[in-house]
C-alpha positions as CSV (number, residue, x, y, z in Angstrom):
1,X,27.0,-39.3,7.0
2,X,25.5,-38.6,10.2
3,X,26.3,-35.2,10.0
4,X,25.1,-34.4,6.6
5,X,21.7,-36.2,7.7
6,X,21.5,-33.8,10.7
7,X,22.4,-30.8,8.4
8,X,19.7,-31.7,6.2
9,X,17.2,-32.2,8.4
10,X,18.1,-28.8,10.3
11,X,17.8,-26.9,7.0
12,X,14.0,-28.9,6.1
13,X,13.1,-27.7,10.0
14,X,14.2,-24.3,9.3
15,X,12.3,-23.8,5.7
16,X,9.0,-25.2,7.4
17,X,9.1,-22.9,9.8
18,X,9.6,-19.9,7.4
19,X,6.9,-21.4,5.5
20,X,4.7,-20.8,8.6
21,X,5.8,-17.1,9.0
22,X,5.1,-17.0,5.3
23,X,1.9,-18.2,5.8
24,X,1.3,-15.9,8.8
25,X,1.7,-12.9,6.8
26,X,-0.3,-14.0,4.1
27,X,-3.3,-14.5,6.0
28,X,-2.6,-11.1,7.9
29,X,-2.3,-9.2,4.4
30,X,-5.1,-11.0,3.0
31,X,-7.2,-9.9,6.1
32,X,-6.2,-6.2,6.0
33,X,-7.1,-5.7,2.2
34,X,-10.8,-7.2,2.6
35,X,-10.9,-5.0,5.7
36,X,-10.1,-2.2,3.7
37,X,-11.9,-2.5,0.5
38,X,-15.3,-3.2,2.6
39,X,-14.0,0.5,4.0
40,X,-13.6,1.8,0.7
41,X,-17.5,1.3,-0.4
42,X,-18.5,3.4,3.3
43,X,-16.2,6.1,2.3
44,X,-17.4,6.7,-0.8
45,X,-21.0,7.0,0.0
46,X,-19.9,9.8,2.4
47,X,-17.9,11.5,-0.5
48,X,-20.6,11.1,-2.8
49,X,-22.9,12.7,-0.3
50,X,-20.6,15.6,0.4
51,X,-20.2,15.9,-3.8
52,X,-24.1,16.2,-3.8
53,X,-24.3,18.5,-1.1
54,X,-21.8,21.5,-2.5
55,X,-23.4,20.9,-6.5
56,X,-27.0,21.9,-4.6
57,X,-25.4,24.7,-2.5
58,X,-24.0,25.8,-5.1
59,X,-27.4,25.7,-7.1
60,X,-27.6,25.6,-10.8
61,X,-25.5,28.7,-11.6
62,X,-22.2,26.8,-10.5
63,X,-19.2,28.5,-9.1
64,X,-20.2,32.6,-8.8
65,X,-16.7,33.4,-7.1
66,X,-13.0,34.0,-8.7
67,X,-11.7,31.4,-6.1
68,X,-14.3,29.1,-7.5
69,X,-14.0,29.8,-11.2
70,X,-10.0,29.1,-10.8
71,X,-10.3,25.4,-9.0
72,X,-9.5,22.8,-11.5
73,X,-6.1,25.1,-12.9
74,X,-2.8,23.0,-13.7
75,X,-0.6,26.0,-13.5
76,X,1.4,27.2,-10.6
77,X,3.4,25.0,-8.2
78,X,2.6,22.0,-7.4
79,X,2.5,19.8,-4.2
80,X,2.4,16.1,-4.1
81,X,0.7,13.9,-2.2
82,X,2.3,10.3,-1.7
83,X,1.1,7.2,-0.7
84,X,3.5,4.5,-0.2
85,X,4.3,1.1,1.7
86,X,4.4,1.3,5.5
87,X,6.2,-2.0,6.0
88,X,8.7,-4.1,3.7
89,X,8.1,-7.6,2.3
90,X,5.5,-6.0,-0.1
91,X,7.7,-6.1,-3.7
92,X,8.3,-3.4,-5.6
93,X,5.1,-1.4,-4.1
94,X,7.1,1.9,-3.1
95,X,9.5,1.5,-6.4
96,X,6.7,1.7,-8.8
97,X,4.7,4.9,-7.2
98,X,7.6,6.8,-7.1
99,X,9.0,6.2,-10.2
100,X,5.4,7.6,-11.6
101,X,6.2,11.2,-10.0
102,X,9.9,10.9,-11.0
103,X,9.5,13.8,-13.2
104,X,7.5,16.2,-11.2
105,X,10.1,15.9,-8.7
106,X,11.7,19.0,-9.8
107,X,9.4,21.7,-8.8
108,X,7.3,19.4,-6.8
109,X,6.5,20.2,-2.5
110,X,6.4,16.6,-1.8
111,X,4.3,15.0,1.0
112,X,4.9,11.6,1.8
113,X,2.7,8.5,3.7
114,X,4.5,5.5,4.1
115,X,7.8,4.5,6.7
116,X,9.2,2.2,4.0
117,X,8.7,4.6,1.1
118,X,10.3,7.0,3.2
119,X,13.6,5.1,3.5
120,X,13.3,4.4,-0.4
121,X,13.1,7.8,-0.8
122,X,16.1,8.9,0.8
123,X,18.3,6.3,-0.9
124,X,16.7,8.4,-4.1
125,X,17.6,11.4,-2.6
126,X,14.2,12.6,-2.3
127,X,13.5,14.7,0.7
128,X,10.1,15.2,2.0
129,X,8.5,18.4,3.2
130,X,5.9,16.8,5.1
131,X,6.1,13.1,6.0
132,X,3.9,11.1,8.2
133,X,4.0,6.7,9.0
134,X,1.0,4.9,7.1
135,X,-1.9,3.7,9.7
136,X,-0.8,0.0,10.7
137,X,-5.0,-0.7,10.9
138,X,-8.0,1.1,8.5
139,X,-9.5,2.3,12.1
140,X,-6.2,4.8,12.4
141,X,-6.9,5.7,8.8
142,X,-9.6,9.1,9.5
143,X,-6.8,10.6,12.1
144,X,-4.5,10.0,9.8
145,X,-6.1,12.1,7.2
146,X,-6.6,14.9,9.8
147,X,-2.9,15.1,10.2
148,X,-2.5,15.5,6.5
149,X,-5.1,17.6,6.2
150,X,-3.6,20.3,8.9
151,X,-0.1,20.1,7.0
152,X,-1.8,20.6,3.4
153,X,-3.7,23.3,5.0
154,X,-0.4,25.0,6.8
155,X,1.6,24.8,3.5
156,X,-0.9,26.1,1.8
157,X,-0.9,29.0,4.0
158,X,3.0,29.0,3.5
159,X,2.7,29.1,-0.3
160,X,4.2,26.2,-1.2
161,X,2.1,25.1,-3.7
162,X,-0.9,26.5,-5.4
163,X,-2.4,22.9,-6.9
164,X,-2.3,19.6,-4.9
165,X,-2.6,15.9,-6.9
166,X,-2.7,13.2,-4.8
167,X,-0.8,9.6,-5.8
168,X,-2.0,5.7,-4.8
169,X,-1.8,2.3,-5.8
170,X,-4.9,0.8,-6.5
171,X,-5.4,-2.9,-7.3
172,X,-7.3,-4.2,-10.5
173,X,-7.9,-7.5,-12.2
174,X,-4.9,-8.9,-9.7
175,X,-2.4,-6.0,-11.1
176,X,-1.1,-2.9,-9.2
177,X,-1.8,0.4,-11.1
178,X,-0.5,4.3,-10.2
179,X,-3.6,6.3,-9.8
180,X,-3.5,10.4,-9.8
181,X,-6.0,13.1,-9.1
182,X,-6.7,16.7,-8.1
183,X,-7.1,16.8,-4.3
184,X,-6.8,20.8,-4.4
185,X,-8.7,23.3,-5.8
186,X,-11.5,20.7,-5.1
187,X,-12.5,20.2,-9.3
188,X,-15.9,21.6,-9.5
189,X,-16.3,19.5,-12.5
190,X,-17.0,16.6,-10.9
191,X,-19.1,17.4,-8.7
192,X,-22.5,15.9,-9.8
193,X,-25.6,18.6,-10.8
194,X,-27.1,20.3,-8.7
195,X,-30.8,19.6,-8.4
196,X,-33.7,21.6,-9.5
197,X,-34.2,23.3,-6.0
198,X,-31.9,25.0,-4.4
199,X,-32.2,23.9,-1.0
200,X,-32.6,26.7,1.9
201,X,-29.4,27.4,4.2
202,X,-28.6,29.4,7.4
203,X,-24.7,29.9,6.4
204,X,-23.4,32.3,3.8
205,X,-23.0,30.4,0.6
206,X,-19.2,30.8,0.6
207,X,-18.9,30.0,4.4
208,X,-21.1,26.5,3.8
209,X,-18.8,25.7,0.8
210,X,-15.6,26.0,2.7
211,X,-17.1,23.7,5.1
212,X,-18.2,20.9,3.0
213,X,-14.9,21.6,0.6
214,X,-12.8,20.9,4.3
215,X,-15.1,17.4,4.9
216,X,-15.1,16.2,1.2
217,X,-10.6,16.7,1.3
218,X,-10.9,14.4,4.3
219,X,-12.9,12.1,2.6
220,X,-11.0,12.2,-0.6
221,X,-7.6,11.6,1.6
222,X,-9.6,8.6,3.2
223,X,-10.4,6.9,0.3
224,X,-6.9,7.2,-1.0
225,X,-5.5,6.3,1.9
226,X,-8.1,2.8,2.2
227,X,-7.0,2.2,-1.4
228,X,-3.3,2.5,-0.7
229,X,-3.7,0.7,2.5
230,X,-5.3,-2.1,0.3
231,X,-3.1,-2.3,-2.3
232,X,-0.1,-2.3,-0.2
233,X,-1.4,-5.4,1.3
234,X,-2.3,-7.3,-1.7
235,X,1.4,-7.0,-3.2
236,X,2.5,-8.2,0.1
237,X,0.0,-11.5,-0.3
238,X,1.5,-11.3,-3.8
239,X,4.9,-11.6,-2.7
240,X,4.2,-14.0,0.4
241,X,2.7,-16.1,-2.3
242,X,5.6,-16.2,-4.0
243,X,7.9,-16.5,-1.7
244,X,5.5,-19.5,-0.6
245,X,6.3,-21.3,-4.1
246,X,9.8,-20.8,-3.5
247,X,9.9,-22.6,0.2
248,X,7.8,-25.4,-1.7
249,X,10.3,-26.0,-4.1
250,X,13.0,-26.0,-1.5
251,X,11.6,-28.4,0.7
252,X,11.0,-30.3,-2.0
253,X,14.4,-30.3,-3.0
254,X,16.3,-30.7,0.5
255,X,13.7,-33.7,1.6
256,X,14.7,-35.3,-1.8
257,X,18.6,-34.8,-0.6
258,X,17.1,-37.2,2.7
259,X,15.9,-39.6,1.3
260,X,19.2,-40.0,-0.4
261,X,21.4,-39.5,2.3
262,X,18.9,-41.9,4.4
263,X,19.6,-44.7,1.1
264,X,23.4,-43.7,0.9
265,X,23.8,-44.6,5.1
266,X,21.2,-47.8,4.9
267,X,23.9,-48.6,1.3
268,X,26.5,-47.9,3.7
269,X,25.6,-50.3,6.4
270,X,24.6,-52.9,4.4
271,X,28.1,-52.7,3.0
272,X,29.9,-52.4,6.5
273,X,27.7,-55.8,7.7
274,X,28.4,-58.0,4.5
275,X,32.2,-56.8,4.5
276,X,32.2,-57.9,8.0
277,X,30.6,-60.9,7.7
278,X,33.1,-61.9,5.1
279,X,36.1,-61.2,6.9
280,X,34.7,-63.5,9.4
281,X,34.3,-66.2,7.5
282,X,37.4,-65.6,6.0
283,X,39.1,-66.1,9.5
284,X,38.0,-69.0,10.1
């Protein structure tokens, strides 16, 4: 009886004390996803910005050149663009974003952000051309999009892929959602009007569009990154939340098997003490 009582009271140390990681990693997530989506705002200001800027170089005519004129196209070969969980203990994060490019994958240059989608990927059989480890904090997140930047850019070069979407989680209402858009051509569509003067320039037209099209990428990669970063972190508060209710009702449970083992030793003694009380009266 000992024993089990021990046992027992091991096992109730043991859950705590995962309840206390639990609650660790909770707090952590929960920190990270406000950290980002206070990001997110900041970044797209700057995008905005950067929108507004190539509509009025451009002016009112719109795009004037055959590269321009073809962003926006769906045909061709197409690269992807994947954002998925750097760490575990965040669900079915990686599971669901991949499963919403499942059938792209055959013709599909894929480019994937994430350690722990990588692995998933793999048991898929899905091999990356380009793979890089998510940013552990948001302030990692702008280099990050530099390095993604430079291998869009090489493979680009390479002819790999003439249109580029880019795939995220996002987080709405408490639910996880896929989201996809057009990182390359940069969609001219939306792009907000122009305004009624064209402002004046020092750069060639084409050379100033390049520039901003480079800086609004990196901001577009940014944001999806902040967004994936967030959403990552809320399914991992999601799960830790869970996983919370589940210690709960096990410590419930094994403190409930005790107090009965604590009754079934005290039942026990009391037994042991009258028994021998009687036998002593008996041999008298």
């Amino acid at each position: 009886m000992t024993e089990r009582m021990a046992d027992v009271s091991a096992r109730i140390d043991g859950i705590r004390q995962l309840g206390a990681v639990v609650n660790a990693m909770k707090g952590i997530a929960a920190a990270r996803a406000s950290t980002a989506r206070a990001e997110i705002k900041a970044v797209d200001s700057y995008a905005a910005t950067i929108a507004a800027a190539i509509s009025n170089a451009l002016g009112p005519a719109g795009p004037t050149s055959p590269a321009e004129t073809s962003r926006g196209r769906t045909d061709g070969r197409i690269g992807l663009l994947v954002f998925c969980a750097e760490q575990g203990f965040a669900g079915a994060f990686s599971e669901r974003v991949l499963d919403s490019i499942q059938d792209d994958l055959p013709a599909t240059s894929l480019f994937l952000i994430g350690t722990r989608g990588l692995s998933i990927a793999a048991a898929r059989s899905l091999h990356p051309v380009w793979s890089a480890p998510m940013s552990s904090h948001t302030p990692g997140i702008p280099r990050l999009a530099d390095q993604i930047a430079k291998a869009i850019y090489r493979a680009l070069g390479e002819g790999r892929f003439e249109r580029m979407d880019m795939i995220h989680a996002g987080w709405a209402s408490g639910r996880p959602q896929v989201l996809r858009q057009v990182l390359l051509p940069v969609d001219l569509s939306a792009l907000p009007p122009p305004g009624t003067t064209r402002p004046l320039t020092q750069l060639p037209t084409d050379a100033l569009i390049n520039s901003l099209s480079a800086d609004y990428l990196h901001a577009l990669v940014c944001k999806a990154a902040l967004h994936a970063f967030a959403a990552e972190n809320e399914a991992r508060m999601e799960a830790m939340s869970a996983a919370g209710s589940q210690i709960t009702r096990e410590l419930g449970e094994f403190e409930a098997t005790l107090r009965q083992v604590r009754q079934e030793a005290i039942t026990a003694e009391i037994i042991e003490l009258g028994t021998g009380t009687a036998s002593a009266r008996g041999a008298r």
